[in-house]
C-alpha positions in Angstrom: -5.5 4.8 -1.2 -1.9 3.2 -0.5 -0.9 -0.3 -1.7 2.5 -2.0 -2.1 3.3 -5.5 -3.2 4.8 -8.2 -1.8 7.2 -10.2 -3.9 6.4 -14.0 -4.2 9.4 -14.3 -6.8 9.5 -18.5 -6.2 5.5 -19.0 -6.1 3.9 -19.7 -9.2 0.6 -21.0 -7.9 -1.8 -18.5 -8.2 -3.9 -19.9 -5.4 -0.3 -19.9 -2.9 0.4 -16.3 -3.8 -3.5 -15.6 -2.8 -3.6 -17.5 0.5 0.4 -15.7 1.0 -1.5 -12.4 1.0 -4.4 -13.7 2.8 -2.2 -14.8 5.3 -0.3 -11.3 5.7 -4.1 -9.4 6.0 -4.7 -11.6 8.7 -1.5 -11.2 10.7 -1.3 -7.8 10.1 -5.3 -7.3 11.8 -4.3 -9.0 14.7 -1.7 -6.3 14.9 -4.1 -4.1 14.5 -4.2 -2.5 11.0 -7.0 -3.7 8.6 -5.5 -4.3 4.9 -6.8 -5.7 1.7 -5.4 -8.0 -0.6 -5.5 -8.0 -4.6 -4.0 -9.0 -7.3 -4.0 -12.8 -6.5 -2.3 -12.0 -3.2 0.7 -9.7 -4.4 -0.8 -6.3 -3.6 -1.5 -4.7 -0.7 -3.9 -2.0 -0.3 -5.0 0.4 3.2 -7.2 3.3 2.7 -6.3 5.7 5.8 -8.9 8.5 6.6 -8.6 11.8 5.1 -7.8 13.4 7.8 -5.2 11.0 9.3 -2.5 12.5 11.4 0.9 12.6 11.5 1.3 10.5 14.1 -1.3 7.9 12.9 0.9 7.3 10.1 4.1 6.9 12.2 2.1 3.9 13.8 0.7 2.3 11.0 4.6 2.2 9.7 5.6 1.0 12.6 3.1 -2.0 12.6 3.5 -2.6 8.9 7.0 -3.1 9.5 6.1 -5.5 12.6 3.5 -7.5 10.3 6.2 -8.0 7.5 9.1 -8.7 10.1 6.9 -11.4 12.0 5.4 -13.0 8.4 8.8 -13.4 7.1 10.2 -14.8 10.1 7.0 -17.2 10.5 6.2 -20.0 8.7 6.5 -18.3 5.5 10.3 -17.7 4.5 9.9 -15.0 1.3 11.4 -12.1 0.7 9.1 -9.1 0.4 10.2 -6.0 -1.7 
């Protein structure tokens, strides 16, 4: 398993931070990766195959890093660590 967490540093409504990381899941599926989110919305987690390939993981950087450019530029102005 892989996580990371997203930094809501100005959100202290639990339920915000859980629809935030809702939010992100569902932006980052219609990119095409399927993600789960814990820790009322803060973490992150993907669980790639075993026997992932190299170049499996070079695209699922690539769209992590399109989900997180499009969700900060969106609606949602945070910053994300």
């Amino acid at each position: 398993m892989c996580a990371f967490d997203l930094s809501f540093d100005n959100i202290k409504d639990i339920q915000e931070q859980k629809q935030l990381g809702e939010a992100f899941c569902v932006q980052a599926l219609q990119n095409g990766i399927l993600l789960q989110h814990c820790n009322n919305g803060k973490t992150i987690r993907l669980l790639p195959n075993y026997r992932v390939t190299h170049s499996e993981i070079e695209q699922c950087i690539y769209l992590l890093e399109t989900t997180l450019e499009q969700f900060n530029h969106d609606t949602y102005q945070y910053k994300f660590a």
